[in-house]
C-alpha positions in Angstrom: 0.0 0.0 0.0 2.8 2.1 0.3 2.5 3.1 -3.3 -0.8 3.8 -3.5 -0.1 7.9 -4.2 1.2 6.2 -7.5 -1.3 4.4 -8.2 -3.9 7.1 -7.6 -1.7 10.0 -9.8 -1.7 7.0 -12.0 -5.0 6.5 -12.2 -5.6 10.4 -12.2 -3.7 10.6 -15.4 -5.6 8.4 -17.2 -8.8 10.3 -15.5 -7.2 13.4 -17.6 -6.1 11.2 -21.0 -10.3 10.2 -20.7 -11.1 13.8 -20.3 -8.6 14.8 -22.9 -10.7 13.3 -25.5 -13.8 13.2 -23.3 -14.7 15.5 -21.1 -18.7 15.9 -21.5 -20.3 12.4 -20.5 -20.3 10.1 -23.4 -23.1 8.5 -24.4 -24.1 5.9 -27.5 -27.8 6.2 -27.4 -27.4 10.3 -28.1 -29.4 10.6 -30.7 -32.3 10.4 -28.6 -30.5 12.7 -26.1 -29.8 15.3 -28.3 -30.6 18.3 -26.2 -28.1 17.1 -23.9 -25.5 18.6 -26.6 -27.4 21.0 -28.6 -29.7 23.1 -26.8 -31.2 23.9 -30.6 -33.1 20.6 -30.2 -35.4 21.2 -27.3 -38.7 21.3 -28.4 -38.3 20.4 -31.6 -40.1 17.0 -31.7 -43.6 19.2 -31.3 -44.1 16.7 -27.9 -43.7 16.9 -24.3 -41.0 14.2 -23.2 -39.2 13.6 -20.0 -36.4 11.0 -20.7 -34.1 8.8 -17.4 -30.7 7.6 -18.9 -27.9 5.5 -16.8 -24.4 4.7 -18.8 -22.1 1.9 -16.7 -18.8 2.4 -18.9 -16.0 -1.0 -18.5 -18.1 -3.3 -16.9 -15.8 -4.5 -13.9 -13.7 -2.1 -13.3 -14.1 -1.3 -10.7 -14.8 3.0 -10.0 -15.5 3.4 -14.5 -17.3 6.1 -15.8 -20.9 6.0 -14.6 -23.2 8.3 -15.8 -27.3 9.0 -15.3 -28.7 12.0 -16.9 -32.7 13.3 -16.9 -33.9 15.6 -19.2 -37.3 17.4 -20.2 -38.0 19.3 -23.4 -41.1 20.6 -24.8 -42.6 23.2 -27.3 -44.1 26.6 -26.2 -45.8 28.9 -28.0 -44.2 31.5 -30.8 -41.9 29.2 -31.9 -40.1 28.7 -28.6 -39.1 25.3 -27.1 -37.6 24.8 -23.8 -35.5 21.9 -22.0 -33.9 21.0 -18.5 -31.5 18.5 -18.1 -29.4 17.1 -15.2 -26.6 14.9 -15.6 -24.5 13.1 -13.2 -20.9 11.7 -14.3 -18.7 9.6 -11.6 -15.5 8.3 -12.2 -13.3 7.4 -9.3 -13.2 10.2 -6.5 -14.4 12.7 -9.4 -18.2 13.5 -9.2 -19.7 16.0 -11.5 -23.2 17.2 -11.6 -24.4 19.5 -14.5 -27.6 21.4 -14.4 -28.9 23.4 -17.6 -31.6 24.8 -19.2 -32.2 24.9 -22.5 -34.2 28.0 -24.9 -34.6 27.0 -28.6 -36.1 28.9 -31.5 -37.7 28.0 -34.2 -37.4 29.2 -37.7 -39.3 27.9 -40.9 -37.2 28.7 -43.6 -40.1 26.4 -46.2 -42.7 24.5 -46.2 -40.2 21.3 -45.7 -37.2 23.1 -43.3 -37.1 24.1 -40.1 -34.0 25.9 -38.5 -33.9 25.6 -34.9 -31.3 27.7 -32.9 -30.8 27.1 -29.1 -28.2 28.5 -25.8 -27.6 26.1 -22.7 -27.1 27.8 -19.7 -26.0 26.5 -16.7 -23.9 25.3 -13.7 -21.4 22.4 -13.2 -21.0 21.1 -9.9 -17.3 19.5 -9.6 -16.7 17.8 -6.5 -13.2 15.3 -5.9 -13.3 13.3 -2.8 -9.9 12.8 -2.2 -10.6 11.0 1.4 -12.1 8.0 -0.2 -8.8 7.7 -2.3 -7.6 5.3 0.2 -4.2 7.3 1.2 -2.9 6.5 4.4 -1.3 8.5 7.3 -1.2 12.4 6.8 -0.2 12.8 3.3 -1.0 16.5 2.4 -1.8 15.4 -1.3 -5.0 14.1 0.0 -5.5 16.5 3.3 -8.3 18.5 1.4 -11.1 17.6 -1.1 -12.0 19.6 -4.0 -15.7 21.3 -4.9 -15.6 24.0 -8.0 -18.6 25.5 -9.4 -18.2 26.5 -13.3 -20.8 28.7 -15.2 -21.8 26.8 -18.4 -23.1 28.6 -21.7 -23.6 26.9 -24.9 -25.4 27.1 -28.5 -26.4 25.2 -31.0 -28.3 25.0 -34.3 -30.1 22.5 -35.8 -32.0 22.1 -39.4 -34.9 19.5 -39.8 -36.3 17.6 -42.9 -38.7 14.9 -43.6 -36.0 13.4 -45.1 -32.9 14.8 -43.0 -31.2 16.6 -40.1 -28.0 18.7 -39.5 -27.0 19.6 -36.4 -23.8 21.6 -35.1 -23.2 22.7 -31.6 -21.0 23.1 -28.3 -22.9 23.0 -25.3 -19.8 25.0 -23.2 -18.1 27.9 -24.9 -16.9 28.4 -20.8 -13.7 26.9 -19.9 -14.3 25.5 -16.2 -11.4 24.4 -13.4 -12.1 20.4 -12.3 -8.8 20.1 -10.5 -6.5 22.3 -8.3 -3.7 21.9 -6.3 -0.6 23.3 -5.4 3.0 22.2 -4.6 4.4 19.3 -6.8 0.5 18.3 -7.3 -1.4 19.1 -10.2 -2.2 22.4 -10.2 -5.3 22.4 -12.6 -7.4 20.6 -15.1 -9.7 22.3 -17.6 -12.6 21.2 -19.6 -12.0 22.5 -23.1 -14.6 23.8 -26.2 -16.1 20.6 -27.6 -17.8 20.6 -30.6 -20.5 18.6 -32.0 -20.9 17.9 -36.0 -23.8 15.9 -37.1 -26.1 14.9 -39.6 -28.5 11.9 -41.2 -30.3 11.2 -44.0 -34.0 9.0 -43.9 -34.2 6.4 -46.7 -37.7 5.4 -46.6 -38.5 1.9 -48.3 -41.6 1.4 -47.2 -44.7 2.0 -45.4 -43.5 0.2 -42.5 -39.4 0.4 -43.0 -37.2 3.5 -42.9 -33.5 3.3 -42.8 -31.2 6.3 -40.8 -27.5 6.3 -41.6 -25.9 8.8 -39.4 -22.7 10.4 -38.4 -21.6 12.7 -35.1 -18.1 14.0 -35.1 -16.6 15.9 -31.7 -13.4 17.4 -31.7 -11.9 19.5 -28.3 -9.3 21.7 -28.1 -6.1 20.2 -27.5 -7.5 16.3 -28.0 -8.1 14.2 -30.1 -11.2 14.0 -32.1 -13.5 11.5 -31.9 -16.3 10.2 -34.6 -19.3 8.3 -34.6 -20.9 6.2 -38.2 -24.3 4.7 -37.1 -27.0 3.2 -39.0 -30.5 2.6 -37.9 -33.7 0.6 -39.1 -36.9 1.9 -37.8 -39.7 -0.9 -38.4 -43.7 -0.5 -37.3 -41.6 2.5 -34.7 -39.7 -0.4 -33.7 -35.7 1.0 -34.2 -32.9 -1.3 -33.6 -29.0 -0.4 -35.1 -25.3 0.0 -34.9 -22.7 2.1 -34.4 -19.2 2.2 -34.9 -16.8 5.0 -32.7 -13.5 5.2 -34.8 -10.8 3.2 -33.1 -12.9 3.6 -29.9 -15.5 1.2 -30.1 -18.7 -0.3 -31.7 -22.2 -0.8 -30.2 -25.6 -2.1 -30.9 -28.8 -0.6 -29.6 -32.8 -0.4 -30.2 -35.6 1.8 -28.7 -39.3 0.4 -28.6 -42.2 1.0 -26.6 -42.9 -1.4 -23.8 -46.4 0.8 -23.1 -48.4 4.1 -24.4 -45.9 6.5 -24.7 -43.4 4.8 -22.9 -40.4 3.8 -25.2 -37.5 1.7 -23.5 -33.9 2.2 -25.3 -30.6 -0.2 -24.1 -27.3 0.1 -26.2 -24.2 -2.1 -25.5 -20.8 -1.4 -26.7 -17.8 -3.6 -27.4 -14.6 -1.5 -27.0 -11.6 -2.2 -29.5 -9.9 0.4 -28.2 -6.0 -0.2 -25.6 -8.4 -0.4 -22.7 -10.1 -3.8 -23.7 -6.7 -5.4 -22.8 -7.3 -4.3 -19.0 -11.1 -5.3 -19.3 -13.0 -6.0 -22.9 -16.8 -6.9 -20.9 -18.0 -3.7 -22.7 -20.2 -0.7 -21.5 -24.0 -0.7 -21.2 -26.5 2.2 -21.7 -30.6 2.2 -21.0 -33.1 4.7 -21.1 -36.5 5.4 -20.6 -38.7 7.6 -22.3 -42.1 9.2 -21.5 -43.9 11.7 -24.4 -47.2 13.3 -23.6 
């Protein structure tokens, strides 16, 4: 045990390498979360929906990424939409707790397009528990735990079609403090600008069948960018697909409704990236979702 400030700054560091890339909680099933990173989106469905998500990331490891998130959007009048989401992301001693609000407008540029632009407001709740760390004796790299609050702001835009969607956003244009010490310590780490590019196109065969290829791209400042190919089958409201995370990871998923208005999502993902040579059980996502 005598090395366990190692393992912990070790552990720490790959914390940071995880935020590098992916600082906002990562999620497979987002494109039925989509207000979650562009505010542009709330409201635009025309319905009233309240959705409970929970992510378990490396099953087994023990202290992964864990992640539960709700959200509520709806439409108001004159164009307006609104949404509220909280989102919960635990890994290790490091708890974060994001609450926002979203205000979407929308614009119809045609009979067939509407342009929807949004802002996400906000607070992020940082707290690092560095007691539960398991340190020993009086070691002042562990004497005090950490709590930050960081102002969030964010926009988005997002254009709908019968047949498509395009969506860009970045749901913090704020850079916020999630670590801070002093000494030899770490002094400070930040969460970056991400960015969110996406878009899909509706191939409808049938009465009954559509089929949704899709892409989502993220890049952050300073990291590595991330991209996400999906493709989705959508039979009698029934939709079932994959999606493949470049280098990261692939996943399979569905969303169908198990009562009026109540649709019931799951997703799992088998990881190809370095980390499956630690653990390769995979990460698992669920949601539940209720439109009125």
């Amino acid at each position: 045990m005598k090395n366990l400030k190692y393992i912990f700054i070790l552990i720490a560091i790959c914390v940071v390498q995880k935020s590098t890339a992916q600082q906002d909680p990562n999620f497979t099933l987002y494109n039925f979360n989509m207000n979650i990173i562009n505010p542009a989106f709330a409201g635009s469905t025309d319905a009233k929906q309240i959705s409970l998500g929970y992510r378990s990331q490396w099953i087994g490891i023990s202290n992964a990424p864990n992640t539960q998130a709700i959200n509520y959007t709806t439409p108001l009048k004159n164009g307006l939409g609104l949404g509220i989401s909280l989102v919960r992301d635990q890994v290790f001693v490091l708890q974060e707790t994001d609450i926002t609000v979203d205000l979407s407008y929308k614009l119809q540029l045609s009979e067939t397009h509407d342009l929807f632009f949004g802002v996400k407001t906000g607070a992020s709740i940082v707290n690092i528990n560095l007691n539960n760390a398991g340190a020993r004796g009086s070691d002042p790299l562990f004497a005090r735990n950490q709590s930050f609050i960081n102002t969030q702001f964010g926009a988005g835009a997002y254009l709908k079609h019968q047949n498509y969607y395009l969506s860009i956003s970045s749901p913090n244009f704020l850079n916020g403090t999630r670590y801070l010490k002093q000494g030899n310590a770490p002094r400070a780490a930040v969460d970056n600008l991400h960015m969110y590019y996406g878009a899909g196109y509706h191939f409808t065969i049938n009465e009954n069948v559509k089929i949704t290829p899709a892409f989502m791209h993220r890049s952050t400042q300073g990291a590595p960018s991330s991209t996400d190919i999906s493709a989705m089958v959508d039979y009698n409201n029934i939709q079932a697909g994959m999606n493949y995370r470049v280098d990261e990871m692939y996943s399979v998923f569905t969303l169908f409704e198990i009562m009026d208005n109540v649709r019931f999502g799951a997703a799992y993902d088998f990881t190809t990236s370095n980390i499956n040579q630690v653990n390769n059980n995979g990460s698992i996502e669920m949601l539940i979702r209720y439109q009125f």
